[in-house]
C-alpha positions in Angstrom: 26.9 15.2 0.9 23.7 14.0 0.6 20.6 16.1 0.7 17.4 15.5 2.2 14.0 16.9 3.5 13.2 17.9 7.0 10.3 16.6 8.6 7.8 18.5 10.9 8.5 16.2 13.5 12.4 16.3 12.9 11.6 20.1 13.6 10.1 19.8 16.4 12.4 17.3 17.5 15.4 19.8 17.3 14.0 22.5 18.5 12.4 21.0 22.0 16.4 19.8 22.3 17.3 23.6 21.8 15.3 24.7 24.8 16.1 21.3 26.9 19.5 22.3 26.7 18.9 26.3 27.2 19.3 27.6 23.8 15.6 29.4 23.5 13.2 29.0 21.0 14.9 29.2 17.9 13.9 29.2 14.0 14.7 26.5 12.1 15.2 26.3 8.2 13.7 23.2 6.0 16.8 23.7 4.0 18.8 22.3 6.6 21.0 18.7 5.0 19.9 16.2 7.3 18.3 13.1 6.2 14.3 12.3 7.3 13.3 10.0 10.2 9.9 9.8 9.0 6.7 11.0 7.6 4.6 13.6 9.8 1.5 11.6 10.0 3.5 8.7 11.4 5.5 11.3 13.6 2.2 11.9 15.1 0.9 8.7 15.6 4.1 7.6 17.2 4.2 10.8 19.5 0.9 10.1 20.7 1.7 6.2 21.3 5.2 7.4 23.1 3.0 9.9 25.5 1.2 6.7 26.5 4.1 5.1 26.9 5.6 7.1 29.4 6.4 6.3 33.1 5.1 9.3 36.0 7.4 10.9 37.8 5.7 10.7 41.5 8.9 11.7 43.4 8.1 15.7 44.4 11.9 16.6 44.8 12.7 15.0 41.4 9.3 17.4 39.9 10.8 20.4 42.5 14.4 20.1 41.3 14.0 19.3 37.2 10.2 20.6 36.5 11.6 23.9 35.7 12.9 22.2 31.9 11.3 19.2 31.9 7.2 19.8 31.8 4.6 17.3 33.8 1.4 17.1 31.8 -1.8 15.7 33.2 -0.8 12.5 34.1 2.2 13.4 35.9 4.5 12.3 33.1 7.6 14.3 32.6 9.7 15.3 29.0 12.2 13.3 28.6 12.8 11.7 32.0 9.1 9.3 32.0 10.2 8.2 28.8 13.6 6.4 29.0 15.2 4.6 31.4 18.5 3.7 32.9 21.1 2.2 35.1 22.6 4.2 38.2 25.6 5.5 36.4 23.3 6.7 33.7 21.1 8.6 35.9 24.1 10.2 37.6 25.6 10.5 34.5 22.2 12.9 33.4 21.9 15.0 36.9 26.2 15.7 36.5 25.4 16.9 33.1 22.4 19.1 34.4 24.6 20.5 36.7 27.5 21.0 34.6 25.9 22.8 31.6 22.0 23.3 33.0 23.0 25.5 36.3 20.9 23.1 38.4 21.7 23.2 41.8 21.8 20.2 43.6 23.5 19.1 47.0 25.0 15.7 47.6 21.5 14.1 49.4 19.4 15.8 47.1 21.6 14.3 44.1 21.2 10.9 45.3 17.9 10.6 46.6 16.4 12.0 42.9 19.5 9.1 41.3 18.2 6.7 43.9 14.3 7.3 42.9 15.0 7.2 39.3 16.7 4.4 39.2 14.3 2.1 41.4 11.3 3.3 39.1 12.9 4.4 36.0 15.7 2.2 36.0 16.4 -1.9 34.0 15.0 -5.6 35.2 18.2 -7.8 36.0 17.7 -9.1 32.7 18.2 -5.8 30.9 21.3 -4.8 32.8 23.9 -8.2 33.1 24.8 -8.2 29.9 26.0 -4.4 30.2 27.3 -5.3 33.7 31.1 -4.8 31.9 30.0 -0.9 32.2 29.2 -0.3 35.6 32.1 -2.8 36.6 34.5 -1.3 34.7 36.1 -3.8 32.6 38.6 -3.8 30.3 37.4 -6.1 27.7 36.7 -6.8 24.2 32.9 -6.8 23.8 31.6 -8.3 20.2 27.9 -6.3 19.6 25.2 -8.1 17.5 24.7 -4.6 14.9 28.5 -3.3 13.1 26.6 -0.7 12.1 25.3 0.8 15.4 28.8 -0.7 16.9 30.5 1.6 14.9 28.5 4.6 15.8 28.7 4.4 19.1 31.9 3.2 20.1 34.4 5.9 18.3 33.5 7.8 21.4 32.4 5.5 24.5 31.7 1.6 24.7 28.5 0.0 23.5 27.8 -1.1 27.4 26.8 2.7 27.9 23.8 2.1 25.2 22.7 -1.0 26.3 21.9 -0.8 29.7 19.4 2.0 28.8 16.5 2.3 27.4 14.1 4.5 25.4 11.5 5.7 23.1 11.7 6.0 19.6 11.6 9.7 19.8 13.9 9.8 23.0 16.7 7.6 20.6 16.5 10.6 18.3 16.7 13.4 20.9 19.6 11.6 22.2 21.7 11.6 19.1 20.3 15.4 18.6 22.2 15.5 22.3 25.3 14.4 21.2 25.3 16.5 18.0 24.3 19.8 19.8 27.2 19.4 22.8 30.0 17.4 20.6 29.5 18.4 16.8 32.2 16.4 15.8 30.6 13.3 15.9 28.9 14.4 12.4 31.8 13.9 11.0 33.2 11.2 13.1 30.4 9.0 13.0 27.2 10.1 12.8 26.3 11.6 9.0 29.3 10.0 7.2 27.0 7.3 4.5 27.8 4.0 5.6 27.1 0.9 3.8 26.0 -2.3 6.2 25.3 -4.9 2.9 27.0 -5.7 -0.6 28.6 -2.8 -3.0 25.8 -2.7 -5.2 22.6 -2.3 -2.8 20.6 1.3 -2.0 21.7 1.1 1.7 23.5 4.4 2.0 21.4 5.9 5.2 24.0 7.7 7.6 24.7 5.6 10.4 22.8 8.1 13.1 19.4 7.0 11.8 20.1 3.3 11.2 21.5 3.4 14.9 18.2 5.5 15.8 15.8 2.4 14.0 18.0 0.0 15.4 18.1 0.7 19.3 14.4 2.0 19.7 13.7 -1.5 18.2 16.1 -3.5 20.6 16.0 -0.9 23.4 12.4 -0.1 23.4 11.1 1.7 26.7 8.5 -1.0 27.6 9.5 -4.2 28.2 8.4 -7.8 29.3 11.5 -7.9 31.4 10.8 -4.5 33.3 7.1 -5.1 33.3 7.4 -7.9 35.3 10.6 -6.4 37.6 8.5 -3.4 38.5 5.3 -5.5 39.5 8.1 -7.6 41.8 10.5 -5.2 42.8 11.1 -4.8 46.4 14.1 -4.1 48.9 16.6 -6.8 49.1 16.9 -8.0 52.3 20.6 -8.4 53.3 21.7 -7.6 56.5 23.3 -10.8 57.8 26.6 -12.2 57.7 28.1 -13.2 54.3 31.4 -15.4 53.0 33.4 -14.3 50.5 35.5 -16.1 47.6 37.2 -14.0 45.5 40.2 -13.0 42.6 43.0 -10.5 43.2 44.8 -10.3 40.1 48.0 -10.8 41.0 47.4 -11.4 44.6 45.7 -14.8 44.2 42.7 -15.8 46.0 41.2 -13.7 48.7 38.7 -15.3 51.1 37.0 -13.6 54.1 33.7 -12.8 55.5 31.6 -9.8 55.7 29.0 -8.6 58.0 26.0 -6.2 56.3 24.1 -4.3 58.6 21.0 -1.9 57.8 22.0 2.1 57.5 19.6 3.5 60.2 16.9 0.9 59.8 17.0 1.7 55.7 15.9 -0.9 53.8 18.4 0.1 50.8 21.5 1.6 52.4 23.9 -0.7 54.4 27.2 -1.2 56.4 29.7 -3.0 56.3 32.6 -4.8 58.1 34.7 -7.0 55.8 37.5 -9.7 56.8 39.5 -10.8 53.6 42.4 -12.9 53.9 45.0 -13.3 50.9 46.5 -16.9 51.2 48.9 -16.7 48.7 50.6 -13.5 50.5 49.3 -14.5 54.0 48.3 -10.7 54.6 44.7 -10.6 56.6 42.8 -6.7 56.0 39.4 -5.4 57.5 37.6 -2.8 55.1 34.6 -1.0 56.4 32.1 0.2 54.0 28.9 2.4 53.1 26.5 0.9 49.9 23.3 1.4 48.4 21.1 -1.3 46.6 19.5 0.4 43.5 16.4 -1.1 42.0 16.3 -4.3 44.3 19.6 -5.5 42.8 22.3 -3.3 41.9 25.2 -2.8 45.1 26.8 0.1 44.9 29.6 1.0 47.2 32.9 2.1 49.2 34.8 0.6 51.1 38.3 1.4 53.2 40.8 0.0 55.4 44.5 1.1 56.8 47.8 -1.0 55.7 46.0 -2.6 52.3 47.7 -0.9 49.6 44.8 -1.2 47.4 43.3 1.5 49.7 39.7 2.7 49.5 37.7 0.6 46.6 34.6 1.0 44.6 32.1 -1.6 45.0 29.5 -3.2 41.8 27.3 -6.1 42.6 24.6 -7.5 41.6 22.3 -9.5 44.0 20.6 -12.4 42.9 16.8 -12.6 43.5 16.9 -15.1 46.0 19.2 -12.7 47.7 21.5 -15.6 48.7 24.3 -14.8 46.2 25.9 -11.1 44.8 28.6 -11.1 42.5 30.9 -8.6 41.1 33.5 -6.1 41.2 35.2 -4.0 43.5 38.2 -1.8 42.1 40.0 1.3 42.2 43.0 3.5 40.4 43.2 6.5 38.5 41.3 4.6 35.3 39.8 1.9 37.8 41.7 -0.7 36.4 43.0 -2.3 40.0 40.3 -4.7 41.0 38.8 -7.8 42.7 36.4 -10.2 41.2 34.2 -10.8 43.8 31.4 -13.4 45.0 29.3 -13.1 48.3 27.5 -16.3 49.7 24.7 -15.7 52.3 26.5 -17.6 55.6 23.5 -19.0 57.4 24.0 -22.0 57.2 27.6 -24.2 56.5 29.6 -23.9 53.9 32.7 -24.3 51.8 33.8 -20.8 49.8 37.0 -22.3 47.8 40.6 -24.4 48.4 44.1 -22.6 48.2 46.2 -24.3 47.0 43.2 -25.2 44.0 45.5 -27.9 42.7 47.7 -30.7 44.3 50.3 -32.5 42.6 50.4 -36.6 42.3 53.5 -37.1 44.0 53.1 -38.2 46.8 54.7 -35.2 49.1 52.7 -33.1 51.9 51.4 -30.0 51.4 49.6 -27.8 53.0 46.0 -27.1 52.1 43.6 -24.3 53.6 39.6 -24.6 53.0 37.9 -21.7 53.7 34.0 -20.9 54.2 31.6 -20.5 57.3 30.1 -21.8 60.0 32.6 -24.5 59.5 33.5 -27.1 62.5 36.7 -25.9 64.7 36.6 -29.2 66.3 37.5 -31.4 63.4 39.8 -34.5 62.5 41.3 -35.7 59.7 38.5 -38.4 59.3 36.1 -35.8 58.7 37.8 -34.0 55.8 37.5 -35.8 52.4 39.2 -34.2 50.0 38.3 -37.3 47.2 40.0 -40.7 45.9 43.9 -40.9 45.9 44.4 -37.7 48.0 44.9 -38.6 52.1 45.0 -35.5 55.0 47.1 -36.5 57.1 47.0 -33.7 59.9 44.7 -30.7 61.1 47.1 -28.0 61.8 44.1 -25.6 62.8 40.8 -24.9 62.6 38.2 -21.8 62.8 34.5 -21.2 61.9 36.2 -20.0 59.1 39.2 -22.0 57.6 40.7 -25.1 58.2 44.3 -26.2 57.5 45.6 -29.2 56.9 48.7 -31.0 55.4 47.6 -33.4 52.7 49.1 -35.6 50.0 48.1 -37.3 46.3 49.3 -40.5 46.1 51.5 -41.2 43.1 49.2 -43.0 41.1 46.3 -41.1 42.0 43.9 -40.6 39.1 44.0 -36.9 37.3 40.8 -34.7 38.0 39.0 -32.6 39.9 37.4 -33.8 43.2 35.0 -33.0 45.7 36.0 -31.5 49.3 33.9 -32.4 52.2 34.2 -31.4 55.7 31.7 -33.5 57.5 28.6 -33.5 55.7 29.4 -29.5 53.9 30.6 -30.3 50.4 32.3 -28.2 47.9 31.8 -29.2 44.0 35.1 -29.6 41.9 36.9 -27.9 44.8 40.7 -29.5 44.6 42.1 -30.4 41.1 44.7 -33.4 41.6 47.3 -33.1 38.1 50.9 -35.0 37.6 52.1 -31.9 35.8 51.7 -28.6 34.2 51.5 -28.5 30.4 51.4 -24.7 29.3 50.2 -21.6 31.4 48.3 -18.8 30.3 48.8 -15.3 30.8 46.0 -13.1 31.8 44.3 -10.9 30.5 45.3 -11.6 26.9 46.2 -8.1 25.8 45.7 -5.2 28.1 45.9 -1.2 28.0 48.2 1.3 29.7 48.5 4.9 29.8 51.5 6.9 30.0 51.2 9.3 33.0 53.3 11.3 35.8 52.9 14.7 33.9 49.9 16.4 33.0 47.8 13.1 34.1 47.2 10.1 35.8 49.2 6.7 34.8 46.7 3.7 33.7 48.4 0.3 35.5 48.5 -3.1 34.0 48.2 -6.0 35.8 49.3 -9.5 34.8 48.9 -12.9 36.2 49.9 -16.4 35.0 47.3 -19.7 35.2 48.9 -23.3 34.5 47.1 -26.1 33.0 47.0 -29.4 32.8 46.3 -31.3 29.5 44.2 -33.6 32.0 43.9 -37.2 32.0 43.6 -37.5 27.8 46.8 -36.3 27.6 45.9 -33.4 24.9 45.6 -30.0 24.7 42.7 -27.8 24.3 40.1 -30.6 24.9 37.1 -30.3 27.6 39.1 -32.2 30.0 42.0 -30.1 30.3 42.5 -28.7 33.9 43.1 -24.9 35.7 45.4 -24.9 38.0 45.4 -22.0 39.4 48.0 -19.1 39.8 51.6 -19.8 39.7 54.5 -18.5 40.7 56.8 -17.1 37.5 59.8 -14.9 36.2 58.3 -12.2 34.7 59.6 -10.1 31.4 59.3 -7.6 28.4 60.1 -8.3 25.1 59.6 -6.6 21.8 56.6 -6.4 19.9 58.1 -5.9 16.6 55.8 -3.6 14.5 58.1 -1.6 12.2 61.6 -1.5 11.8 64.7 -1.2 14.7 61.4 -1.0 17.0 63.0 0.2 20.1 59.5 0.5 22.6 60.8 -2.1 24.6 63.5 1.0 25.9 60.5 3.8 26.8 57.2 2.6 27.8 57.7 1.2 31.2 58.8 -1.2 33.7 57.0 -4.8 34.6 57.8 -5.7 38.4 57.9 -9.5 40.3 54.5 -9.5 40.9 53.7 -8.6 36.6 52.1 -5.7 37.7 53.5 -2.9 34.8 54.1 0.6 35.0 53.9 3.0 32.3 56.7 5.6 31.8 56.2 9.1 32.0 54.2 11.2 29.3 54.9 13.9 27.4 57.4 14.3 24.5 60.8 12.3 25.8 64.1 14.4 24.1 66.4 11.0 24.9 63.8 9.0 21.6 64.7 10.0 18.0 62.1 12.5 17.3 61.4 13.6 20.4 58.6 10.8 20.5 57.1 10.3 23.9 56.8 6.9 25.5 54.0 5.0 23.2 54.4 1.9 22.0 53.7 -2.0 21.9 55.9 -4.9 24.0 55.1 -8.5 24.6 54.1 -9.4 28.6 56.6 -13.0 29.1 55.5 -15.2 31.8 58.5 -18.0 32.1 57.5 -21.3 34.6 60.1 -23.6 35.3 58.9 -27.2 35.0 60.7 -30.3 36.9 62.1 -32.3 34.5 61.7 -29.7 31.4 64.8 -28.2 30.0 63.5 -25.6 29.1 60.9 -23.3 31.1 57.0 -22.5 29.7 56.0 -19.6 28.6 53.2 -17.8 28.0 52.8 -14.4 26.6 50.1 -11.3 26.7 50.6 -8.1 24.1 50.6 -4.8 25.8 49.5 -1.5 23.9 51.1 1.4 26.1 49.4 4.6 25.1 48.8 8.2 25.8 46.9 9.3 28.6 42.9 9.9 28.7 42.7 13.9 28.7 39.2 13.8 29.3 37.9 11.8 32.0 34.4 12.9 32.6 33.9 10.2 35.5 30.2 9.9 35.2 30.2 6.3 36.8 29.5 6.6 40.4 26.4 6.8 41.7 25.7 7.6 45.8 28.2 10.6 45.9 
């Protein structure tokens, strides 16, 4: 173990934690092993600098309802909550915990009007909270951090997109990781005190990895920034009651097109309705979903919405609106680990437009099929002289036509060049909207790996769902160049095989069942008698995706490595901000 000194200001650091949290004033021994943040005359300097720092709190129910703990000084600044700030989960994340362990006693309005204040004045620019969008959206994904060192901190417990979309004072880094060591003490030994090395053998790098996290984020993460300097002087309600098209990603569904109307909550200039038409092409089924959403900070959409007869049921909504407030983009899911979702992109529909093409891809070979193009405001009153769907590729009928989609029977002449064209309908054009390809190479199974959780028992089971994209080598013939061509979802024989990892693996037998559609279920959990050892149902198999191609003897396959693990026991569910 290594020894050190404490500071006055490490002192006085722990022990305003101690009382934040409810513990009292309590007496604190220098003899304590913990290693020093700093001298005391540079503790004070910096205190005084983070005091000036710090953002008033104006709101009189968010003084009312947390003023008891956290003290307003002269300026109206409070502790803690003027000097960091956050995303919507993260505030909502702070008031559960309040709740939970402080005795605060908040009702549902009151809980989100003080989440709804803090986040529009102590909350991040755009610029500060994409690249943590993974968080909010709950992804599944591998994200690479710039620092190993603080990586590795952080992440044995929660994912790095939790750090980054807040920010803070020096001091308030520190009383954060005093957080975490005062409720979960493990983490000294986990992560936080254990001497880590972050350059060669022989350097005189062995600080534990709490402090270089602590110098690292209040350096990256600072509480003032360009970015939210020049947010706050712009900031203002986005304006988005109108009607909107929708292009979106159901994986395993396909496609989903639709439009939605948004319409202001009782004249609110944050809170909004609305009435949703999404149609699936590849499954032909057509659902209406009503909703309820709030627009945090100018930006962040945050919602629910419902409908009867889709199984998908009632969804959670993340978005982020673009400031010209012509565009949001996003994620709406749902499931016990939220790992059922939509990608989803809204295009303001004032004027006309083309969302997206399903089928995405035609083959050159000469026979009719039928294409829908979807968007708004398009002409119902169309012919087949209007629609250009680019060189080589004729329409030879208009089977019907709405405001909203038109479909058409079309064909790619034999020797029609490979590529991606344009679609036009009358003077509306659509970028790179219909890939023409003489035949599919190699598909791709998505997502690469995935995660699921056993379930049934004592919890919840986590869902997997799989997909498979062709491509096209494109017109150079070769694989993995800048020409090569998506073609969208197809239709395949789905599988499990063995992941081989020690030996007479026999996971393939226990963790679950893959459906038609590659969506897999996990097998019960608990301890299963029928598995030597009374193992339960963990274990690793590979996701098979088989396509038959005309004229290939054999079919293509593509394949995706599925962990199946034990459930998550603890599931705190701090992410949902507006209930």
């Amino acid at each position: 173990m290594i020894r050190g000194t404490v500071s006055s200001a490490r002192i006085r650091l722990l022990a305003s934690f101690l009382v934040a949290i409810g513990f009292g004033t309590v007496a604190l021994s220098t003899s304590i092993a913990t290693p020093t943040l700093q001298s005391e005359g540079a503790a004070s300097g910096a205190d005084d600098d983070a005091k000036a720092a710090g953002i008033p709190v104006s709101d009189s129910d968010t003084v009312a309802n947390c003023g008891s703990c956290h003290a307003v000084d002269d300026d109206g600044r409070m502790t803690r909550i003027s000097y960091m700030r956050k995303s919507p989960e993260g505030w909502q994340w702070t008031l559960r915990r309040m709740v939970m362990l402080n005795d605060v006693e908040l009702d549902a309005p009151m809980a989100r009007d003080i989440v709804r204040y803090l986040s529009n004045n102590h909350g991040l620019a755009p610029e500060e909270a994409q690249p943590g969008a993974f968080e909010a959206e709950r992804r599944l994904l591998d994200h690479d951090y710039l620092d190993d060192d603080t990586e590795t901190t952080c992440t044995q417990c929660h994912s790095m997109g939790r750090v980054i979309t807040q920010r803070r004072t020096e001091e308030e880094w520190g009383l954060l990781i005093a957080t975490h060591r005062g409720l979960f003490p493990y983490v000294d030994f986990q992560a936080f005190r254990r001497t880590q090395r972050s350059g060669p053998a022989d350097d005189d790098d062995t600080g534990h990895p709490m402090d270089k996290a602590i110098a690292h984020l209040s350096e990256t993460f600072p509480l003032e920034t360009p970015e939210w300097t020049a947010w706050s002087a712009n900031r203002r309600p986005a304006r988005l009651a109108g009607n909107w098209a929708i292009a979106g990603h159901s994986p395993g569904r396909g496609p989903v097109y639709g439009t939605v109307e948004v319409s202001a909550v009782n004249d609110s200039d944050d809170q909004f309705r609305t009435e949703a038409t999404l149609t699936n092409p590849r499954t032909g089924i057509t659902t209406r979903r009503s909703g309820r959403s709030i627009v945090y900070t100018g930006f962040q959409w945050r919602g629910r919405s419902s409908t009867e007869g889709d199984p998908l049921g009632t969804l959670r909504e993340v978005m982020f609106v673009e400031r010209d407030w012509r565009t949001m983009e996003g994620r709406w899911f749902t499931g016990a680990y939220d790992e059922i979702g939509l990608d989803m992109t809204l295009y303001r529909a004032d004027i006309p437009l083309i969302s997206g093409v399903y089928p995405m891809s035609l083959r050159s070979d000469g026979a009719l099929n039928e294409l829908t193009i979807f968007g708004a405001n398009l002409p119902s009153a169309v012919t087949t002289a209007e629609i250009d769907l680019g060189p080589g590729v004729e329409v030879v009928e208009v089977r019907e036509a709405t405001d909203s989609s038109i479909r058409v029977l079309a064909r790619a002449d034999d020797d029609a060049a490979i590529g991606k064209r344009d679609v036009f309908v009358g003077d509306v054009g659509m970028p790179e909207g219909l890939v023409v390809f003489d035949r599919v190479d190699s598909i791709r199974v998505s997502p690469d790996w995935s995660m699921a959780r056993l379930g049934g028992e004592v919890a919840p089971k986590q869902l997997a769902q799989f997909e498979a994209f062709g491509t096209s080598n494109g017109p150079d013939g070769e694989a993995g160049t800048a020409d090569d061509l998506d073609l969208g979802v197809l239709e395949v024989d789905w599988s499990l095989e063995e992941y081989s990892a020690t030996f007479n693996d026999e996971d393939l037998e226990y963790v679950g069942t893959l459906d038609d559609n590659g969506l897999f279920t996990p097998a019960v959990d608990g301890p299963n008698p029928e598995r030597v050892g009374d193992r339960n149902n963990i274990g690793d198999v590979w996701v098979v995706a088989a396509y038959a191609e005309a004229g290939k003897a054999r079919p293509i396959r593509g394949r995706s490595h599925l962990v199946v693990t034990v459930p998550l026991y603890l599931n705190w569910r701090g992410w949902e901000p507006g209930e």
